[in-house]
C-alpha positions in Angstrom: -76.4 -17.5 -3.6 -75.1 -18.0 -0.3 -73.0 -20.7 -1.5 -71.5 -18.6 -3.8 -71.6 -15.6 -1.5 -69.5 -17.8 1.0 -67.2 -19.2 -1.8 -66.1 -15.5 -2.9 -65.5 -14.6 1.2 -63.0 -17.9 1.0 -61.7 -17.1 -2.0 -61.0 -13.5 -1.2 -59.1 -15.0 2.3 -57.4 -17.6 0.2 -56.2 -14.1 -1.6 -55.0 -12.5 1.3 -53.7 -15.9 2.7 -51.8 -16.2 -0.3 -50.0 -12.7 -0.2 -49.6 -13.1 3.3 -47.4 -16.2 2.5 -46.0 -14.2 -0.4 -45.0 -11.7 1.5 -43.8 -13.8 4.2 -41.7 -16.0 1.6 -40.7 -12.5 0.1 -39.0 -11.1 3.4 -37.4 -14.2 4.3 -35.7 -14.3 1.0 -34.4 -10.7 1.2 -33.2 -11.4 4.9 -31.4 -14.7 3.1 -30.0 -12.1 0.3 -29.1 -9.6 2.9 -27.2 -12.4 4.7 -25.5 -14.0 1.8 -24.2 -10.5 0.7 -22.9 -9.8 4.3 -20.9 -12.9 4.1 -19.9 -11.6 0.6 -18.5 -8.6 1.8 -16.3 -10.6 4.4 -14.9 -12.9 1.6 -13.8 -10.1 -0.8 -12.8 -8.2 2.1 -10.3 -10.9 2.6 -9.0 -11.5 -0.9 -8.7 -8.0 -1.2 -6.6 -7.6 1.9 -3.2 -8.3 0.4 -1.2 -5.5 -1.6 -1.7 -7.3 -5.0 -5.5 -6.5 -4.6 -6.5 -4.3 -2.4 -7.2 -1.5 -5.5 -10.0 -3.9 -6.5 -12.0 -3.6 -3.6 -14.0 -0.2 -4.3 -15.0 -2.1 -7.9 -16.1 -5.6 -6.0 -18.3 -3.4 -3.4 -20.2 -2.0 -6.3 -20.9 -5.1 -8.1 -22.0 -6.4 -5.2 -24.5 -3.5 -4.1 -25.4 -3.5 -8.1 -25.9 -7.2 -7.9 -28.1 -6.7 -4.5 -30.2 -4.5 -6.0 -30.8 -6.6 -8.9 -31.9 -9.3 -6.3 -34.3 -7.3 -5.1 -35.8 -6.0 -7.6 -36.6 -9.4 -9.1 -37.9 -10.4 -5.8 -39.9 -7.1 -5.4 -41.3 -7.2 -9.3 -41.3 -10.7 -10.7 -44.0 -13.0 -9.8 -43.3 -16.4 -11.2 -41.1 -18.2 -9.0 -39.3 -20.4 -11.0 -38.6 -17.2 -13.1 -37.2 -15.3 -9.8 -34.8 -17.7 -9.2 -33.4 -18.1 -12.3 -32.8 -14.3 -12.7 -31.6 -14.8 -9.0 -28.7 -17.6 -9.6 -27.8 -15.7 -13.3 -27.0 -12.4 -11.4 -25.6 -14.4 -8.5 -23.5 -16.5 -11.2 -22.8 -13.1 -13.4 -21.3 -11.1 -10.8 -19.0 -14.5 -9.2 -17.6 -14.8 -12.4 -16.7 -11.4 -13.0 -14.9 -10.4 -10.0 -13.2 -13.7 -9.8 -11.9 -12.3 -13.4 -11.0 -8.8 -11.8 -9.4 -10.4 -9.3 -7.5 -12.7 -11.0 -6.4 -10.5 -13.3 -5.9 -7.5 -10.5 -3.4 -10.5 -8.6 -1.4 -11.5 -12.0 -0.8 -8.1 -13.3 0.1 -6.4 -9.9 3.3 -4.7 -10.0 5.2 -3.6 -6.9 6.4 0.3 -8.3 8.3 0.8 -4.8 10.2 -2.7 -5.7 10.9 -2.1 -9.4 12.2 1.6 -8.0 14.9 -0.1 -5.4 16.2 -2.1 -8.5 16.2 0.7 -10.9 18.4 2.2 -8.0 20.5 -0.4 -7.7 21.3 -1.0 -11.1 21.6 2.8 -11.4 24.4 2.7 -7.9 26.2 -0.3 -9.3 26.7 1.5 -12.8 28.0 5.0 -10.8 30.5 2.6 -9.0 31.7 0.9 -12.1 32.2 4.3 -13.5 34.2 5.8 -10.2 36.5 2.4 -10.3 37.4 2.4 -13.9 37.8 6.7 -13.7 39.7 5.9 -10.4 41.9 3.3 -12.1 42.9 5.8 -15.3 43.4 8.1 -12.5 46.6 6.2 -11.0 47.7 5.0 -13.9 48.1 8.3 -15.5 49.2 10.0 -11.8 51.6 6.9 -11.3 53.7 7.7 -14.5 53.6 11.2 -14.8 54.6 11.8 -10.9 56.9 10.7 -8.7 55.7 11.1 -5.2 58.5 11.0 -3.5 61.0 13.3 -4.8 58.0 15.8 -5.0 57.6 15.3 -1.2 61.7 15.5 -0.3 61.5 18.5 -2.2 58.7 20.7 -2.2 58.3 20.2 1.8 60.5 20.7 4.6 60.6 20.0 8.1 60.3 23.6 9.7 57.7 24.4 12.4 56.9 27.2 10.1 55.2 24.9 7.3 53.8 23.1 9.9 51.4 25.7 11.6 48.5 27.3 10.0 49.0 30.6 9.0 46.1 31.4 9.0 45.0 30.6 12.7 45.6 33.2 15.5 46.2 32.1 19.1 43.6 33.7 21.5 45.5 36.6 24.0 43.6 34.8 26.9 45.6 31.2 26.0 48.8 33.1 25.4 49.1 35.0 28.4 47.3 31.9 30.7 48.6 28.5 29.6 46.1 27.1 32.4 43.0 29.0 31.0 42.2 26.1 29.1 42.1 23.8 31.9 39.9 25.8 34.0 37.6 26.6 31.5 37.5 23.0 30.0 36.8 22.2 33.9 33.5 24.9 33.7 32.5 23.5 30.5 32.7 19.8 30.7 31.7 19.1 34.0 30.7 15.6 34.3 30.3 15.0 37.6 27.0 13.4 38.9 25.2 16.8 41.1 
């Protein structure tokens, strides 16, 4: 009886030994995870970082907390080891593969909408100017043989200061009666001299 009394106590702290280790094992795997994902979130914060694939990002950060959580659980709630780590390197394995899809495909069918805008514009200036030149070259052509510039000039204008002045501008009463008001004033005005 005390044989057996004494094997129960060592069995019983062959237990707790045991989920002491387990426990032990445990946190040292989730500080491992914890590490490997921290790294992870480095590396697809630098894949993402270009313009191709930076709207990717938010849906890699999920995965990844999705695939953490995942780890966890199995490490929390699955007991046989061997068992762990396959569901361990299938989730690992699951969620490289699909972002690495996402982010292929994110890379290939990027398209720059502020690029493909400057070339619609382009296109769209160089067709305006073909337009103006060919409207600009019917233009002479049909003002070159209906008119003839310079008798229209000899005649219809003359050399008189009258046609020359605009008859619609007055002369200030200051400037009439001062011809050196505008010298004095521009003096006032625009003085440039360093005070």
């Amino acid at each position: 009886e005390a044989f057996e009394a004494k094997q129960a106590s060592m069995f019983v702290a062959l237990d707790k030994l045991f989920a002491l280790h387990n426990a032990m094992l445990l946190e040292s795997r989730v500080i491992k995870a914890f590490f490997i994902y921290f790294l992870s979130i480095f590396v697809i914060y630098m894949f993402t970082s270009t313009k191709q694939t930076y709207t990717i990002r938010p849906k890699l950060y999920t995965g990844l907390c999705i695939t953490l959580a995942l780890e966890v659980a199995s490490l929390r709630f699955v007991n046989d080891a061997e068992h762990r780590a396959w569901i361990i390197n299938l989730v690992r394995s699951l969620f490289a593969v699909l972002a690495s899809a996402q982010l292929l495909h994110a890379a290939f069918t990027y398209r720059d909408y502020e690029m493909l805008n400057h070339e619609i514009l382009l296109g769209l200036v160089d067709k305006v100017n073909n337009m103006h030149s060919k409207r600009e070259i019917s233009w002479e052509e049909d003002t070159e043989s209906e008119l003839d510039w310079n008798s229209w000039i000899d005649t219809d204008l003359t050399d008189d200061e009258d046609n020359l002045a605009d008859p619609d501008y007055k002369i200030p009463p200051q400037i009439k009666v001062n011809p050196g008001f505008t010298s004095s004033m521009a003096k006032r005005l625009y003085n440039l001299r360093p005070r």
